[in-house]
TORKESE-511732 format. One line per 8 residues: their letters; for each residue x, y, z of N, C-alpha, C. Coordinates in steps of 0.05 Angstrom, whole numbers, plus 5000, padded with zeros to 4 digits. Layout:
residues N
a	X Y Z X Y Z X Y Z  ... .
This chain:
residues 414
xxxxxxxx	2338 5054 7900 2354 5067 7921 2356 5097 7917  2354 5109 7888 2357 5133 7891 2343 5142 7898  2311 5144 7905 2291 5165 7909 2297 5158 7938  2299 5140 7958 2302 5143 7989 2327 5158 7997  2351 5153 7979 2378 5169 7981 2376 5199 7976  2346 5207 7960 2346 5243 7953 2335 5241 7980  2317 5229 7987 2297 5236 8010 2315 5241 8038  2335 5222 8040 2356 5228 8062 2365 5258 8062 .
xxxxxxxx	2380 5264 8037 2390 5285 8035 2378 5305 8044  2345 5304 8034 2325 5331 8035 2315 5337 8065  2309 5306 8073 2285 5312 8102 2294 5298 8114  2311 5274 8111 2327 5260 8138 2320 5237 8137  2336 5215 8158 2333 5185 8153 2308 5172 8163  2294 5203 8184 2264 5186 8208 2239 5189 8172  2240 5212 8157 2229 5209 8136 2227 5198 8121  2244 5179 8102 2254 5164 8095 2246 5138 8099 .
xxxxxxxx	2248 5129 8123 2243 5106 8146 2207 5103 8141  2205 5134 8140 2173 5126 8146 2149 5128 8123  2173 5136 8100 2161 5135 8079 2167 5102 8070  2177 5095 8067 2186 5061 8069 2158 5046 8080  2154 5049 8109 2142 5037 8123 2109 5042 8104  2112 5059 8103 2076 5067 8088 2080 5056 8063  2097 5053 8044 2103 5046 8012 2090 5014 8024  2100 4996 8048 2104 4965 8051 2079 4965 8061 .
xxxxxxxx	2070 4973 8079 2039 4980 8088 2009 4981 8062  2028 4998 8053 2003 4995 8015 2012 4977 8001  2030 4964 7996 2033 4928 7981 2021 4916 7998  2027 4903 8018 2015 4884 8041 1979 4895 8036  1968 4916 8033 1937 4924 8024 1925 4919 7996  1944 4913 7989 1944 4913 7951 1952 4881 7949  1965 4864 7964 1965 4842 7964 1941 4829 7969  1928 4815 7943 1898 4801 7943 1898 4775 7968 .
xxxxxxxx	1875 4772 7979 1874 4752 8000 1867 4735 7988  1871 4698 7998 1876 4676 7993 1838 4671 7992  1833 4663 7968 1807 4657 7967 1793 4640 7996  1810 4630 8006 1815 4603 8026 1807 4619 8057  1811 4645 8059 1812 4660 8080 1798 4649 8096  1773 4653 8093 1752 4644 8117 1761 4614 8136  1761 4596 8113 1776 4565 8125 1791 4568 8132  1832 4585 8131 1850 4590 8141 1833 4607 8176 .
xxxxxxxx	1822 4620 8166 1815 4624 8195 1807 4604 8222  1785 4595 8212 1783 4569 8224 1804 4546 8238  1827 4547 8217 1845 4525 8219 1867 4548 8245  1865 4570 8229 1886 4584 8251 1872 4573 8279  1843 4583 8287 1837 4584 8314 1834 4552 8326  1837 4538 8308 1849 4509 8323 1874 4509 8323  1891 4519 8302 1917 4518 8310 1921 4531 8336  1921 4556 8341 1925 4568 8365 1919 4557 8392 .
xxxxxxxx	1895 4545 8395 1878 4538 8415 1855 4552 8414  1847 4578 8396 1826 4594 8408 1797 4578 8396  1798 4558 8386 1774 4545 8375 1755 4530 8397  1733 4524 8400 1716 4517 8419 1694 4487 8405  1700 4494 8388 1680 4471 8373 1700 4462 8347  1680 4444 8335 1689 4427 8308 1691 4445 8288  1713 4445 8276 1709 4458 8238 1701 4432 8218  1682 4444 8202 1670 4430 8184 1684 4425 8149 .
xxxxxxxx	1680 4406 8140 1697 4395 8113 1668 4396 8097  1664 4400 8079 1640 4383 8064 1652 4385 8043  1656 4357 8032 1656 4348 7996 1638 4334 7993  1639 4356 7965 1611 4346 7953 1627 4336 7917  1611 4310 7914 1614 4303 7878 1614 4284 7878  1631 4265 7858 1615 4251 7833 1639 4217 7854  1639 4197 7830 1649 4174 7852 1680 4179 7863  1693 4205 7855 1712 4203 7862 1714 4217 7896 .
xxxxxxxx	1697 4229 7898 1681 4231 7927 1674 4198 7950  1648 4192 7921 1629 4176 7942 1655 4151 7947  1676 4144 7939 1689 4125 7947 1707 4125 7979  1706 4153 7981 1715 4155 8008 1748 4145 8008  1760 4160 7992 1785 4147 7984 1807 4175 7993  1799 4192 7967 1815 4218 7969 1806 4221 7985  1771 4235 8006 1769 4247 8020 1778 4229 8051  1782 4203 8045 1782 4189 8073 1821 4204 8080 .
xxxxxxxx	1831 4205 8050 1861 4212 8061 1860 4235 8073  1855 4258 8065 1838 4287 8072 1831 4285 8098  1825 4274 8102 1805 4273 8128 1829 4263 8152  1848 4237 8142 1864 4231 8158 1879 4248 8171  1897 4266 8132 1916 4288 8148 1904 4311 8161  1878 4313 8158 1872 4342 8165 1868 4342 8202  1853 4315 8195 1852 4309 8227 1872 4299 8244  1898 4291 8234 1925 4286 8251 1929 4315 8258 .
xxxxxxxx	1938 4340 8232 1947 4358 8239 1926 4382 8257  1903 4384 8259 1891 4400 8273 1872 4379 8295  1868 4365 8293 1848 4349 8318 1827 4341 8313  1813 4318 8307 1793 4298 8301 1763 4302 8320  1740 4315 8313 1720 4309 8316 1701 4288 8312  1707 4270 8295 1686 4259 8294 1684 4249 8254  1662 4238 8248 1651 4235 8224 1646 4253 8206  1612 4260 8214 1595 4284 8209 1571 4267 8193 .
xxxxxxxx	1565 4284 8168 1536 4280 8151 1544 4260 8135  1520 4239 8135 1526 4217 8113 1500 4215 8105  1500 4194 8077 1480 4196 8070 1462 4178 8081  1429 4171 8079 1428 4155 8103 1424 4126 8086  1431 4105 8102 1426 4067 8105 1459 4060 8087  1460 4046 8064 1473 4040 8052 1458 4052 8022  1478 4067 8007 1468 4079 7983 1481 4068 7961  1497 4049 7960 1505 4036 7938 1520 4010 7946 .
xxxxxxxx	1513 3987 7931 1527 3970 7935 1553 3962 7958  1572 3981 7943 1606 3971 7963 1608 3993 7975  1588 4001 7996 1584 4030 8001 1603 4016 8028  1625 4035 8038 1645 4029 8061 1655 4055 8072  1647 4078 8084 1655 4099 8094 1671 4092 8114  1689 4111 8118 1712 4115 8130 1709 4120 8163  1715 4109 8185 1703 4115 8208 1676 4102 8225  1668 4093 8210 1633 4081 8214 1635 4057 8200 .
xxxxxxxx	1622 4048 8206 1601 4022 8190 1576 4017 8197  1559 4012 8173 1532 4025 8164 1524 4001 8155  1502 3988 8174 1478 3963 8162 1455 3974 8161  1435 3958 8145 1401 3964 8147 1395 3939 8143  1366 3926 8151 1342 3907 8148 1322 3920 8134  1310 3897 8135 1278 3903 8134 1267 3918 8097  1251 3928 8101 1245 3944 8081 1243 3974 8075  1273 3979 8060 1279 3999 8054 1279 4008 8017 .
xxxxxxxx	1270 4026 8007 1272 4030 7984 1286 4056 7963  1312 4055 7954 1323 4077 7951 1317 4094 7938  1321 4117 7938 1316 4141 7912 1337 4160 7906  1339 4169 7882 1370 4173 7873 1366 4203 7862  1382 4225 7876 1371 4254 7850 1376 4249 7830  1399 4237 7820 1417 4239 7796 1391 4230 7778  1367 4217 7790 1353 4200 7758 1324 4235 7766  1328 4242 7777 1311 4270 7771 1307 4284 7797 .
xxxxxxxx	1286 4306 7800 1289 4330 7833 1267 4310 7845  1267 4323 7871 1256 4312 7889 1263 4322 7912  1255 4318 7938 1257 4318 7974 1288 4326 7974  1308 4316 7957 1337 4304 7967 1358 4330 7971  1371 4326 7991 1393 4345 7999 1415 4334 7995  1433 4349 8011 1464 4343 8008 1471 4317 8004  1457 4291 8016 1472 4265 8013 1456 4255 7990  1442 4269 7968 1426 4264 7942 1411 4243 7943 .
xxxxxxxx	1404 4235 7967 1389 4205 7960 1371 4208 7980  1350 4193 7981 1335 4178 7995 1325 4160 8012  1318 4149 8032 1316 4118 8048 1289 4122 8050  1265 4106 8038 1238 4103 8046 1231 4072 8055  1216 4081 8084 1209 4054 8089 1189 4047 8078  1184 4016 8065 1163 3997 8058 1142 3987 8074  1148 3991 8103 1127 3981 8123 1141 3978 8147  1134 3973 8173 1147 3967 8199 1168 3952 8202 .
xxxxxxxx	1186 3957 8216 1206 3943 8222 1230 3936 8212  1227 3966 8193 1250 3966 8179 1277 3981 8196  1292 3972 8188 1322 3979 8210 1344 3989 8203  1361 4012 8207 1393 4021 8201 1411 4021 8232  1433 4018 8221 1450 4029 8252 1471 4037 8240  1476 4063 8242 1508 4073 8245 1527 4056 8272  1545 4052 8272 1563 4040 8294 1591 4067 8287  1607 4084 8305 1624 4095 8306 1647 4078 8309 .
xxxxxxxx	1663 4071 8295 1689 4056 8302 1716 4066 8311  1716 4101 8308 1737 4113 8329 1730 4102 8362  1751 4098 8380 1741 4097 8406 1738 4117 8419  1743 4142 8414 1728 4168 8423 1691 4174 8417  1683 4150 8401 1652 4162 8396 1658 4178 8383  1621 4189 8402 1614 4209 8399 1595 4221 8417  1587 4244 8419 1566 4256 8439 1554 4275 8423  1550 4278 8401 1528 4285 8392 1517 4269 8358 .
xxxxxxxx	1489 4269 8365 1486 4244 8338 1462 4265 8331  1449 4263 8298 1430 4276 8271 1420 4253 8256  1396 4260 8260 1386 4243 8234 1371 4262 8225  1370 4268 8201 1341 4286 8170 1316 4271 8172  1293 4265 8167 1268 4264 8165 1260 4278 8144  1245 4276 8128 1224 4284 8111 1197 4286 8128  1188 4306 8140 1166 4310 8149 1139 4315 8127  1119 4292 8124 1097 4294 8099 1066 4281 8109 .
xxxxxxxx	1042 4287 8094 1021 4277 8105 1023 4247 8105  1015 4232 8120 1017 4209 8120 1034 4195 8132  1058 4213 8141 1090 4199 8143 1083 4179 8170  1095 4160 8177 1102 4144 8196 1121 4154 8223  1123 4134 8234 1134 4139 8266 1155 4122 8262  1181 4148 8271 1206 4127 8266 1221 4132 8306  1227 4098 8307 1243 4102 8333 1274 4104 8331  1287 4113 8346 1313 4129 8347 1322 4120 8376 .
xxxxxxxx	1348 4108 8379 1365 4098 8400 1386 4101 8405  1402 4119 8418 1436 4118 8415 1445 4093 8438  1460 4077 8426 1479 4060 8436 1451 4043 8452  1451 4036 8487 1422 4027 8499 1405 4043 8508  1409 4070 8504 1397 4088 8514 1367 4089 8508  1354 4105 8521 1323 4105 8515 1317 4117 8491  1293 4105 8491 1285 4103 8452 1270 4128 8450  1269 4144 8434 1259 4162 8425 1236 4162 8392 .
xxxxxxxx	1208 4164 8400 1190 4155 8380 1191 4186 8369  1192 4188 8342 1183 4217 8322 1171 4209 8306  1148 4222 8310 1129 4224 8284 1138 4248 8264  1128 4229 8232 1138 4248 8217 1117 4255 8201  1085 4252 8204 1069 4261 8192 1066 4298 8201  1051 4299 8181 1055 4325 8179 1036 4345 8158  1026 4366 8165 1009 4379 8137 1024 4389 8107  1041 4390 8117 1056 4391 8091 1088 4378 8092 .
xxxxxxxx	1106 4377 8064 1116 4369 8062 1145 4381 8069  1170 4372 8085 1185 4394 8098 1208 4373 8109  1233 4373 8100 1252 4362 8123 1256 4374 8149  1263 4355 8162 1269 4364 8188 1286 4352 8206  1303 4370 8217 1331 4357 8222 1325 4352 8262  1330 4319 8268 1333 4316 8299 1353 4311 8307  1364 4329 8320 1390 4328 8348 1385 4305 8368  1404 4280 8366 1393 4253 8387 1412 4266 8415 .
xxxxxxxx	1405 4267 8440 1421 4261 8465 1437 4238 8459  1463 4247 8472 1487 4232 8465 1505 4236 8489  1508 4209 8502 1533 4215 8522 1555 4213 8503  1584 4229 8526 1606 4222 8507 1620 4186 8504  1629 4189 8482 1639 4160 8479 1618 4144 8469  1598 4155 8462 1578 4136 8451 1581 4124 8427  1563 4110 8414 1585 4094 8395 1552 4072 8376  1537 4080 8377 1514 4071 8368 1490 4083 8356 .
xxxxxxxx	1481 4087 8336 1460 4099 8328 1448 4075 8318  1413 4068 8321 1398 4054 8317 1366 4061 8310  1364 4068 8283 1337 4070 8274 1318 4044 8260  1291 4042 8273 1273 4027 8261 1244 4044 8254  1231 4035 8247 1200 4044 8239 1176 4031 8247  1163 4038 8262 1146 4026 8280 1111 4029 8268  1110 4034 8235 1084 4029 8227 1075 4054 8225  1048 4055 8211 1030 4082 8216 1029 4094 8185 .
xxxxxxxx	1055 4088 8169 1057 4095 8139 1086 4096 8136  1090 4107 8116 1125 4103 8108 1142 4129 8119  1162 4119 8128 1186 4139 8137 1208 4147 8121  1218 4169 8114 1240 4176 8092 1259 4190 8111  1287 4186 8096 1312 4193 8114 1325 4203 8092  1332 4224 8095 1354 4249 8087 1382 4235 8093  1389 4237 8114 1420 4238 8123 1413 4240 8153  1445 4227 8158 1439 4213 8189 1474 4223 8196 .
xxxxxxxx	1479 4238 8219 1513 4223 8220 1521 4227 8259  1544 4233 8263 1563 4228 8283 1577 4255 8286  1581 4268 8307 1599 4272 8310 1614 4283 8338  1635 4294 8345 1646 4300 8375 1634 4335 8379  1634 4348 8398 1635 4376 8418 1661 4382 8417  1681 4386 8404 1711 4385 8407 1721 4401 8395  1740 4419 8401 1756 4434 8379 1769 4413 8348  1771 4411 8329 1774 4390 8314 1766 4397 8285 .
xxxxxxxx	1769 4381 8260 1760 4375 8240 1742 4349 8245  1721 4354 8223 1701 4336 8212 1708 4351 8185  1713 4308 8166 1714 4315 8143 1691 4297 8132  1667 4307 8117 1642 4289 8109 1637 4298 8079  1644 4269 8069 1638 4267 8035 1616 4254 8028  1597 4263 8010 1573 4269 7994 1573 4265 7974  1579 4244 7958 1586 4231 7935 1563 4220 7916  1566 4222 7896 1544 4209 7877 1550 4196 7858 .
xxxxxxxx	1555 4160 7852 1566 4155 7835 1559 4162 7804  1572 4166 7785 1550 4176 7759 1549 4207 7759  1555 4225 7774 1538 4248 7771 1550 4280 7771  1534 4291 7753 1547 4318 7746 1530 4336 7773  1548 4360 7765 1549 4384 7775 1513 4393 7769  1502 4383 7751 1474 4388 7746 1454 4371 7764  1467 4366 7781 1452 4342 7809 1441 4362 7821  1464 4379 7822 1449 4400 7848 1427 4409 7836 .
xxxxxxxx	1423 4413 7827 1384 4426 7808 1361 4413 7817  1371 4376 7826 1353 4365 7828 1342 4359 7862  1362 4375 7881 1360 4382 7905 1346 4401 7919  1326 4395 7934 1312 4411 7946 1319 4438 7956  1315 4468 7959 1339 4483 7957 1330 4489 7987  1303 4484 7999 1295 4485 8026 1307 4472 8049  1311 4450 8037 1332 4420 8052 1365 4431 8054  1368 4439 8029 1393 4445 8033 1401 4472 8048 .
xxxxxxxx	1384 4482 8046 1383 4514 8062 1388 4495 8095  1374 4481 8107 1370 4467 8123 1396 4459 8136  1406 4442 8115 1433 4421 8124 1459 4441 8127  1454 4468 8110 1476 4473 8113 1479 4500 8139  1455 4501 8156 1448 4512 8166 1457 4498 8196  1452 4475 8197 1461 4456 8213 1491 4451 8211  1496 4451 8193 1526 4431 8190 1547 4456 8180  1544 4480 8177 1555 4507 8175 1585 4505 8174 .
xxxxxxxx	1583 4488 8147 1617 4487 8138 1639 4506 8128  1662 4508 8141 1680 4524 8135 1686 4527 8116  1686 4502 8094 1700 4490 8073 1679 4472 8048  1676 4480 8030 1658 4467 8007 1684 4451 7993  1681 4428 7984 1694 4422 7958 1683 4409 7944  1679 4423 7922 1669 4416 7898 1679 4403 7879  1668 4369 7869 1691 4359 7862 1677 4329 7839  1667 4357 7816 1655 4337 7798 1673 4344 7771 .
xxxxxxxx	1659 4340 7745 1676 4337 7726 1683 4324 7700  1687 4298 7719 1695 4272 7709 1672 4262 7684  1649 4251 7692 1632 4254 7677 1623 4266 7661  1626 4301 7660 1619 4309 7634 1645 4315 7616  1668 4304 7627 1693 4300 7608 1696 4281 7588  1670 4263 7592 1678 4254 7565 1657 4251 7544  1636 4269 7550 1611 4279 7530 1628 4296 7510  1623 4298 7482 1642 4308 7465 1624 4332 7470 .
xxxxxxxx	1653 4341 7449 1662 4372 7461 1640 4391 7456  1628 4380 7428 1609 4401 7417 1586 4399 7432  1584 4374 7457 1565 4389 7476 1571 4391 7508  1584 4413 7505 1594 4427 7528 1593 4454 7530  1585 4465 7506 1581 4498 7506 1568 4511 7529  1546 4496 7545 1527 4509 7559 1548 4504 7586  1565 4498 7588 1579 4472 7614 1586 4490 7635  1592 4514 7634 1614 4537 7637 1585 4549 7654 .
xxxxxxxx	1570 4561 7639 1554 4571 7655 1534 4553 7676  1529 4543 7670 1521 4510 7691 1529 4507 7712  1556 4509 7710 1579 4497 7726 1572 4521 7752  1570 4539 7741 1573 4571 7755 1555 4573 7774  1528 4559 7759 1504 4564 7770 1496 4549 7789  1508 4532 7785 1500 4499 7805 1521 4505 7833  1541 4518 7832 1561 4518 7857 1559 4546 7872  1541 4560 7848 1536 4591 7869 1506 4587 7890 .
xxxxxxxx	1503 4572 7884 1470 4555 7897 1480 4548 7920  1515 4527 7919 1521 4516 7946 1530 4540 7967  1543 4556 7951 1557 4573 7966 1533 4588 7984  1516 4606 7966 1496 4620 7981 1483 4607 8005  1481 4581 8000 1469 4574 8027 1487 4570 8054  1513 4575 8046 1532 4569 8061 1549 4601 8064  1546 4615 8070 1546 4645 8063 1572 4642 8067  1578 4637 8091 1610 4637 8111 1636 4618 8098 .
xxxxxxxx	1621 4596 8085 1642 4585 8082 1664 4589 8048  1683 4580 8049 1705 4586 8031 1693 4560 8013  1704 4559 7986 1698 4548 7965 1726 4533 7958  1724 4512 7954 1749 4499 7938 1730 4484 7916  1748 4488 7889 1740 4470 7869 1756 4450 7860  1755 4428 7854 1778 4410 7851 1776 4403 7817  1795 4409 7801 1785 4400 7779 1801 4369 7772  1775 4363 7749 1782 4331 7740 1808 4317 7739 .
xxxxxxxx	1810 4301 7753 1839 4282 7750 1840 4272 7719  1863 4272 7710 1870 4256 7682 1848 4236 7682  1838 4235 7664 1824 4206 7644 1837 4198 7620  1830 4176 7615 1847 4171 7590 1817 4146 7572  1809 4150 7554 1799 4143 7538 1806 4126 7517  1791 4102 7499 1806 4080 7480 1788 4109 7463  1812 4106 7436 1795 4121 7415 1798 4152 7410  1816 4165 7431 1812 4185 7429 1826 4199 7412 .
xxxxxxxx	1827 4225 7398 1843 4243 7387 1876 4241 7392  1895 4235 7378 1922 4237 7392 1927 4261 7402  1941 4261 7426 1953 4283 7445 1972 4284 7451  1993 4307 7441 2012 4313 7442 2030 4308 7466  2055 4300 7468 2077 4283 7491 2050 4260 7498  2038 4251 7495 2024 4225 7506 2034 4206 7491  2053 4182 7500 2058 4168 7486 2039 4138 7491  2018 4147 7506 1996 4123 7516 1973 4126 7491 .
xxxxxxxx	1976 4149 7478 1960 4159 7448 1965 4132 7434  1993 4131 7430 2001 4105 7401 1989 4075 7410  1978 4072 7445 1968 4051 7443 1937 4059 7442  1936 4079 7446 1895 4080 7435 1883 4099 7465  1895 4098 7480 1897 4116 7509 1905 4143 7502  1884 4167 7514 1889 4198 7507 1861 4199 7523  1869 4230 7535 1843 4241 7549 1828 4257 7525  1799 4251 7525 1783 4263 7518 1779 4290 7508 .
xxxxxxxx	1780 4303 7490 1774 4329 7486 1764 4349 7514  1749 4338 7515 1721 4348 7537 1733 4360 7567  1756 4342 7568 1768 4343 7596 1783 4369 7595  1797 4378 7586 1810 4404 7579 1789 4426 7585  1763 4428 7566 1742 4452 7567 1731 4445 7597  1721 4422 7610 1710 4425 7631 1733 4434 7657  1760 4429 7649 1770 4440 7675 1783 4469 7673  1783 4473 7648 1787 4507 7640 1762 4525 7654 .
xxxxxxxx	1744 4501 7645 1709 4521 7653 1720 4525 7686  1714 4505 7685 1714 4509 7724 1740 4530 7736  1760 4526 7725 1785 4539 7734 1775 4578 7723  1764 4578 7702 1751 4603 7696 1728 4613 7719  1709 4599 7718 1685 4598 7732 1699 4605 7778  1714 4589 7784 1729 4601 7798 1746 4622 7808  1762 4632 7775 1766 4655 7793 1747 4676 7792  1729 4681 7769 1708 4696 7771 1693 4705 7799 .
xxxxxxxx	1684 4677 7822 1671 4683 7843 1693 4683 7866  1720 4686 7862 1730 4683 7894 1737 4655 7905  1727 4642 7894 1737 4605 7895 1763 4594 7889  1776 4575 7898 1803 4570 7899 1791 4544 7878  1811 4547 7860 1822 4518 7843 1841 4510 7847  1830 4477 7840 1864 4448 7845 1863 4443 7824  1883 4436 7802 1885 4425 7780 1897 4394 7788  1871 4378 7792 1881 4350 7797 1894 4337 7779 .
xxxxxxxx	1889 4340 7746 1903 4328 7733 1933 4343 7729  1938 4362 7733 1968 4375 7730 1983 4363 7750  1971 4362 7768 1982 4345 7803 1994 4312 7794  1972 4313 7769 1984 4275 7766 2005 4273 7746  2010 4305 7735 2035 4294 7713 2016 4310 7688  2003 4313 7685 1990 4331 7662 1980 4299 7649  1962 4309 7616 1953 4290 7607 1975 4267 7601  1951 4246 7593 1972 4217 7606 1971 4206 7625 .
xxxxxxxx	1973 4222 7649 1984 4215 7668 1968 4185 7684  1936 4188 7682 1929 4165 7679 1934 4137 7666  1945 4135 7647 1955 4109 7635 1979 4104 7644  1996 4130 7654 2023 4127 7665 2024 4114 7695  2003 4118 7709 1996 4110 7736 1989 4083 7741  1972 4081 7712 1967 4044 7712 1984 4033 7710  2012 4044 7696 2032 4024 7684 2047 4028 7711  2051 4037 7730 2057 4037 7747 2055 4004 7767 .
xxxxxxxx	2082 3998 7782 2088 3982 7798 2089 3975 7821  2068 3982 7845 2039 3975 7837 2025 3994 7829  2005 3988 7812 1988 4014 7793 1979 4030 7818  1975 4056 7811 1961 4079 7825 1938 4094 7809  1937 4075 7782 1907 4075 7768 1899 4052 7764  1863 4050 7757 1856 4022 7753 1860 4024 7720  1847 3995 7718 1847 3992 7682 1819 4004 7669  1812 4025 7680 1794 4038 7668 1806 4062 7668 .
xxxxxxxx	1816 4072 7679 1844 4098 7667 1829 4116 7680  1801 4118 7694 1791 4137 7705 1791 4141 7731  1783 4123 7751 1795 4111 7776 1819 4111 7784  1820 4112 7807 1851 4106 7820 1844 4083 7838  1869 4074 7843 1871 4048 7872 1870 4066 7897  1877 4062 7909 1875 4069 7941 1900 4086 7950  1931 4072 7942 1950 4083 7934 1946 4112 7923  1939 4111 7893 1929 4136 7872 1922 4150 7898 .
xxxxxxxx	1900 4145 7901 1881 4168 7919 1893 4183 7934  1914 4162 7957 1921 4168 7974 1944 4196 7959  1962 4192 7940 1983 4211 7933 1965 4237 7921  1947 4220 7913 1926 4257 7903 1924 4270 7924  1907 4260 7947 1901 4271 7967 1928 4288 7982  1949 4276 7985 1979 4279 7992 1978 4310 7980  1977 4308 7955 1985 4328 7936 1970 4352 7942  1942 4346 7947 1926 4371 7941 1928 4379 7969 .
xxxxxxxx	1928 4364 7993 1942 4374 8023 1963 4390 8034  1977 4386 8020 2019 4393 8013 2011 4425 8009  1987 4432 7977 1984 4454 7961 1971 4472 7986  1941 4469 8000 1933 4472 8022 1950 4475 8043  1967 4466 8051 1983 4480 8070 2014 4494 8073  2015 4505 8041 2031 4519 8037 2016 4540 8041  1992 4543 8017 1980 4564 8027 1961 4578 8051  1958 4559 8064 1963 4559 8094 1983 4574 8116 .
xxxxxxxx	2011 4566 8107 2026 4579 8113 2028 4615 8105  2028 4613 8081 2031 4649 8071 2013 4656 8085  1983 4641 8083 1965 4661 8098 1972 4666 8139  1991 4649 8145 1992 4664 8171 2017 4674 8175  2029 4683 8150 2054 4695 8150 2051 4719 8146  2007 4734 8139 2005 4756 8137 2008 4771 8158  2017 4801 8152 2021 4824 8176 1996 4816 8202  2006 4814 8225 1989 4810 8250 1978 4785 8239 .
xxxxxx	1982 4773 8231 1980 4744 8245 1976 4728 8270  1969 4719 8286 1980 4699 8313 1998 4690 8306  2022 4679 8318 2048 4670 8319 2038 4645 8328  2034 4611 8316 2033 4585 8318 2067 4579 8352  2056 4566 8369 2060 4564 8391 2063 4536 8401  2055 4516 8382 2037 4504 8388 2048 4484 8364 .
């Protein structure tokens, strides 16, 4: 108060006033922006109304992704609170066993043969896998189970010498034959005609040689969220290496997401510690790959949820230690890495395991009535998921809030 009280005295209260105003003017400039900006934007111009199309979600990682659990919650609240487009990118046929995505349901026939990045590189993009047909007459169908549809449908192709003729059908509509031979080897992404409300996607292979499928998905023309998870059960942050960087240039070119989340971890948390030295820079290298191809969009990293381990080192307040339960060494350095590795590039970190109660907190979740962990201490139930998801949503739209509480903002109306 004393330096504005000399300033009264000397030059008056309009001086004073307007030295104030310029002091608040340079904090508010000196106040760092929310790594999140770009996505807060997005979300503002659906909040407001000024949005015209879909905003895009993509999570990408390991099974706590491909289960469609956290991200199916994610997807729920994001789409109650701003407006539901649709699905988006999946991977294509069924890619694992109890494969059950959120929104859709996904059959295949015939002869199909899978291929996995995680076991080495190859063709594979964002949904890491593969669908090759074995011969004619092999079959997938997405079915949309919102009753809004959809009116616009994608399928990926691998365009290569030899490739086969795949036919393409939305809902009864007329069939569309693509050939996917080709002089060289190249994905290539087809936009299907789609009335609205449609509600069917139907691919077979009609001979000539084998057909390969990238990713196939759904979605609306709508102001809205699309939230689409890219999961790999088993698999590190070192997947992405094994991804085509042309394909992915591709997908994300197409699917031009607001929002990355990156959301592996788990798996190299419990490789001991002494080999994790390289993990840090890895980590860095593999998510600055996603970003560049995605120039526009904001980065979220999610780090590892509590694990809990038989065998491990005792850990301090863990009293799940004295029965043989403790997280891993490993898990600490890989979510330090990433939480380092983040702020370095501008990327927002979640500390999933701090969200669950700090270490422990997995064995504390199992003992839980009904558990919100399984008996593998690494997993969650459905429950679990659902309160993670809760949690890391809650964090997201606080900071959500500050960011449209900055100077000139739009004022929410709405």
């Amino acid at each position: 108060m004393r330096p504005c009280f000399a300033s009264l005295l000397r030059l008056g209260a309009a001086l004073c006033a307007a030295a104030i105003v310029v002091a608040a003017g340079a904090a508010a400039k000196a106040r760092p922006a929310t790594p999140l900006a770009p996505f807060f934007a997005t979300l503002e111009a659906l909040h407001t109304g000024a949005a015209t199309g879909p905003v895009v979600i993509m999570q990408i990682g390991d099974s706590h992704t491909a289960a469609d659990l956290l991200s199916g919650r994610l997807r729920q609240l994001f789409q109650q609170r701003f407006g539901a487009a649709g699905r988006g990118m999946l991977p294509p046929g069924i890619p694992e066993p109890w494969y059950a995505p959120d929104l859709v349901q996904v059959s295949q026939a015939g002869g199909w043969q899978l291929a996995g990045s995680i076991k080495g590189p190859g063709p594979f993009g964002l949904g890491g896998v593969a669908q090759n047909s074995t011969g004619p007459g092999a079959q997938m169908v997405l079915t949309e189970t919102e009753p809004a549809g959809f009116d616009r449908a994608f399928v990926e192709v691998l365009r290569r010498p030899g490739g086969g003729t795949l036919r393409l059908r939305v809902d009864n509509g007329t069939a569309h034959d693509f050939a996917t031979a080709a002089n060289t080897e190249a994905a290539q992404w087809i936009d299907l005609p789609a009335a609205p409300k449609s509600h069917v996607v139907a691919l077979s292979t009609l001979g000539s040689g084998p057909v390969t499928l990238l990713s196939w998905g759904t979605q609306r023309r709508v102001p809205g969220i699309v939230y689409e998870n890219l999961g790999i059960i088993g698999a590190t942050v070192a997947v992405i290496g094994n991804w085509n960087p042309a394909t992915v240039a591709l997908e994300m070119q197409h699917r031009d997401p607001a929002l990355i989340v990156v959301a592996y971890g788990t798996n190299m948390a419990a490789a001991p510690a002494a080999a994790l030295a390289w993990y840090k820079q890895a980590f860095a290298t593999r998510v600055k790959e996603l970003s560049a191809a995605a120039p526009h969009a904001a980065v979220l990293v999610i780090g590892p949820p509590d694990m809990n381990l038989k065998g491990q080192p005792p850990v301090a307040g863990c009293t799940a230690a004295d029965e043989g339960w403790a997280p891993p060494p490993g898990l600490a350095l890989v979510r330090e890495a990433q939480r380092e590795v983040a702020q370095q590039n501008g990327w927002y970190f979640w500390d999933w395991q701090a969200a669950m109660g700090g270490p422990c907190a997995s064995d504390r979740w199992f003992r839980q009535n009904p558990p919100l962990a399984l008996p593998d201490h690494i997993h969650q139930t459905p429950a679990g998921y659902q309160r993670s998801a809760d949690a890391l949503f809650a964090t997201l739209m606080a900071e959500y809030r500050h960011y449209r509480a900055r100077p000139g903002a739009p004022h929410a109306r709405r």
